[in-house]
N, C-alpha and C positions, 0 to 999 in steps of 0.2 A: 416297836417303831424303829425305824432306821437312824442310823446316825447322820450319813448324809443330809448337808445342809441345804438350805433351798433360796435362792435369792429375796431378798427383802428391802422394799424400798421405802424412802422416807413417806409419812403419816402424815396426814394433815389433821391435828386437832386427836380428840379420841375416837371419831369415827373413822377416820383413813381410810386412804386409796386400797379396792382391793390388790390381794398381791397375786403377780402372776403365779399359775398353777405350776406344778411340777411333778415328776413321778413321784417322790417325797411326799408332798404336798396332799394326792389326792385322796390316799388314806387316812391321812390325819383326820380330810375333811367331814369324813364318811363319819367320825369318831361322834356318839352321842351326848348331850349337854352335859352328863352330870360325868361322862367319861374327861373332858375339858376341864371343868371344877374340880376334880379329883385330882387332876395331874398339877396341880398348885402347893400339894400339899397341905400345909397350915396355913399358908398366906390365906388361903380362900376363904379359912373358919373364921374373919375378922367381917364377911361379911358385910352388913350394913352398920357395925361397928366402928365403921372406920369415920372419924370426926369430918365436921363440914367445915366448911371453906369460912369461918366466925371471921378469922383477922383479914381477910380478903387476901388471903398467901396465894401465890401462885407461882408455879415451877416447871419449866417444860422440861422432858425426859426423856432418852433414847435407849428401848432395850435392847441390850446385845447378849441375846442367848444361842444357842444352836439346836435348839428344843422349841419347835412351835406350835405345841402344844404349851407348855408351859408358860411361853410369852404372851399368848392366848389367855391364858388363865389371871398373867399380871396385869396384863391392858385391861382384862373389863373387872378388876378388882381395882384395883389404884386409878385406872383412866375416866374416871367419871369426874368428868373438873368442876364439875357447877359441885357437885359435895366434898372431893377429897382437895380441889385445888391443883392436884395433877393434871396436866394435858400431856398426854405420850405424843410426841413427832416423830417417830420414826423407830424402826424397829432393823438389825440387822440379825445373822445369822453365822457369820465368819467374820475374819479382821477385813478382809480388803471391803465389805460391805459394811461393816463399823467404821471403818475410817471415812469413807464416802459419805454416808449418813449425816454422822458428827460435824464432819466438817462443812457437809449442803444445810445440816440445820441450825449448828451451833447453838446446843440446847443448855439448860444452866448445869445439869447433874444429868450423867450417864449411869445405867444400871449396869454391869457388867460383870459376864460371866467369866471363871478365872480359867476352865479349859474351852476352849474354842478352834475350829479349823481354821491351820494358817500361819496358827505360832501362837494361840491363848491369848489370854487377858495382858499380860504385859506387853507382847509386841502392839496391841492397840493403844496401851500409855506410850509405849514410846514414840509410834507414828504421829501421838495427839498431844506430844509434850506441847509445842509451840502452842495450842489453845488452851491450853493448861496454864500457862505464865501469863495469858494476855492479863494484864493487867488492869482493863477497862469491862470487858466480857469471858471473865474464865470459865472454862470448861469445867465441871467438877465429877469426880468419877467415885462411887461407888458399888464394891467391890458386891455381889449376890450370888453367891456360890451354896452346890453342895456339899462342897468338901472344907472338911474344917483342918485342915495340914499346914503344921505350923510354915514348913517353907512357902504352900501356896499364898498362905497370908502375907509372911515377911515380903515375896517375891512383888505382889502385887502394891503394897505398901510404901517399899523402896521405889517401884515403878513412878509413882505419886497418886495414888489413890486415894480418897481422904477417910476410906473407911470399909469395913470388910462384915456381913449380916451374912447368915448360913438361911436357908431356903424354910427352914422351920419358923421364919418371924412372922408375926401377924402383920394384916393389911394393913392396922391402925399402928405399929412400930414404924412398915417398913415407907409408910407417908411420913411421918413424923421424922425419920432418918434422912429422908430426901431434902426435908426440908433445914433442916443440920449440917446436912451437907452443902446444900445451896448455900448456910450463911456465913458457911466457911470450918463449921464446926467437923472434931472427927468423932468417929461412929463407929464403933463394935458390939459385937454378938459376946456379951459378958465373959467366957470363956477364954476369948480369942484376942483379947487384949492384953495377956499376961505373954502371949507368943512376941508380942511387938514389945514390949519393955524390956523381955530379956534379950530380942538380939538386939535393939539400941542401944543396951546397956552395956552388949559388949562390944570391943575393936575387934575380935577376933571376926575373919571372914569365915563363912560355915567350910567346912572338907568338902573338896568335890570324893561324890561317890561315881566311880565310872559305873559298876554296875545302873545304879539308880536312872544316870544320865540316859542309858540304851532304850528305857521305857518311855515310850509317848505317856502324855499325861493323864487319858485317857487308860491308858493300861495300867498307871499306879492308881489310879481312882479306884478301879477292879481288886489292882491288887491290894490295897487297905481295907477295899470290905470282905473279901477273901478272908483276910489275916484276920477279921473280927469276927470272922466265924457266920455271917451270911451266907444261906444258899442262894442259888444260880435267880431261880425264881426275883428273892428279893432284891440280889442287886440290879435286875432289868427293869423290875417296879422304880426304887429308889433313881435309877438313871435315866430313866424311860427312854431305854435301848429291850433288845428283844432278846429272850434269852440264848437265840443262838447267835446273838452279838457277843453276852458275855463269855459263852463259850470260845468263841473265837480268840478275847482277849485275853483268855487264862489261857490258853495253850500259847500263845506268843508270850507270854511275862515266861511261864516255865520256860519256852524253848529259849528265849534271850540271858535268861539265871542260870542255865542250865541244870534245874528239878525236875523231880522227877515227880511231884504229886505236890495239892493242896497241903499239906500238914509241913513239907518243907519249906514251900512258902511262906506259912505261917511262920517258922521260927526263921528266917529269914529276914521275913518283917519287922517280927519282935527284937530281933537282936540289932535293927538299924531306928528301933524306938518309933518305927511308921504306923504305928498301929495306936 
């Protein structure tokens, strides 16, 4: 599947407006049910697992992926509001359509992807700080990422995010976290909360790496699963990008490093501990 995003406008409820088509768009659509359920991951194994609406909780949600299949997968996993209490409002696909969304729906907790076209998951904190601090109806943002990178966490974190869950969580966690989120509570993927105590624990700011900086964020995603010894195949599965995407992006990380093969790469990585 293509990376290219495709425009996404606010939802009404968990059935929503459909969205207009696009050349992106049309092969997703073609894509068969259990290829949609698949592209979820784990979320999807929670199944009818996932708890009913007992306390009368309720939490409206905006996804912000660039993957629609995968947002697909979220919405009719967590959007069934009569049982989880979720109602999804709106769904975007980039920042400048995260930001439009967010702020046409002013939902209580935002799902949010940490790479995105446009400038990622922090330039959508930043544009959405002011709904962030209302102090009558705030915005709350939770972070749902593939990648488990200590900077992507810290970055998203510092942003104000109130919490950071990798895409392996179950339906029945990642309802349960939303609703943590909405009550102010913060929320991590077990792991990934020892990234956030040690850099608040320290003053020191992290070293700019300039090499590092030259990579879009999308090309160190690549290049972390590179370095952990993934082939071509799996990282296009894992990103549901196509594998002559990946290709594309391992020849841009090499050409920007200036390597000359995957195994340099690798220790490359290893020696800046990205891996």
């Amino acid at each position: 599947m293509s990376d290219a995003s495709e425009p996404v406008g606010p939802r009404g409820g968990s059935e929503g407006a459909a969205e207009p088509s696009t050349s992106a768009g049309a092969p997703e659509s073609a894509q068969p049910a259990d290829a949609t359920a698949g592209a979820t991951g784990a979320i999807g194994a929670a199944g009818a697992a996932v708890g009913g609406d007992q306390d009368g909780r309720h939490a409206r949600v905006v996804l912000v992926d660039d993957h629609r299949m995968f947002r697909t997968g979220v919405q009719a996993e967590i959007g069934r509001t009569a049982i989880t209490g979720v109602e999804v409002v709106g769904e975007a696909a980039d920042v400048d359509q995260a930001v439009t969304v967010i702020t046409t729906t002013r939902p209580e907790v935002v799902l949010l992807d940490v790479h995105l076209p446009g400038g990622g998951g922090v330039e959508v904190l930043r544009r959405c700080a002011p709904l962030m601090s209302d102090a009558e109806q705030p915005v709350r943002f939770l972070a749902l990422s593939v990648s488990d990178a200590a900077e992507d966490v810290i970055g998203v974190i510092r942003g104000g995010a109130r919490g950071y869950v990798t895409k392996t969580i179950t339906g029945t966690d990642l309802v349960d976290s939303i609703f943590r989120v909405q009550d102010g509570d913060a929320v991590f993927s077990p792991r990934l909360a020892g990234f956030v105590l040690d850099a608040f624990a320290s003053t020191d700011a992290p070293p700019v790496d300039e090499d590092l900086d030259r990579l879009t964020q999308r090309e160190r995603e690549v290049l972390r699963l590179i370095a952990r010894g993934y082939a071509y195949k799996e990282i296009a599965k894992q990103l549901f990008i196509s594998v002559k995407t990946v290709e594309s992006h391992v020849s841009a990380v090499l050409r920007k490093l200036q390597l000359s093969n995957r195994h340099e790469l690798t220790r490359w990585a290893t020696a800046r501990r990205l891996v």
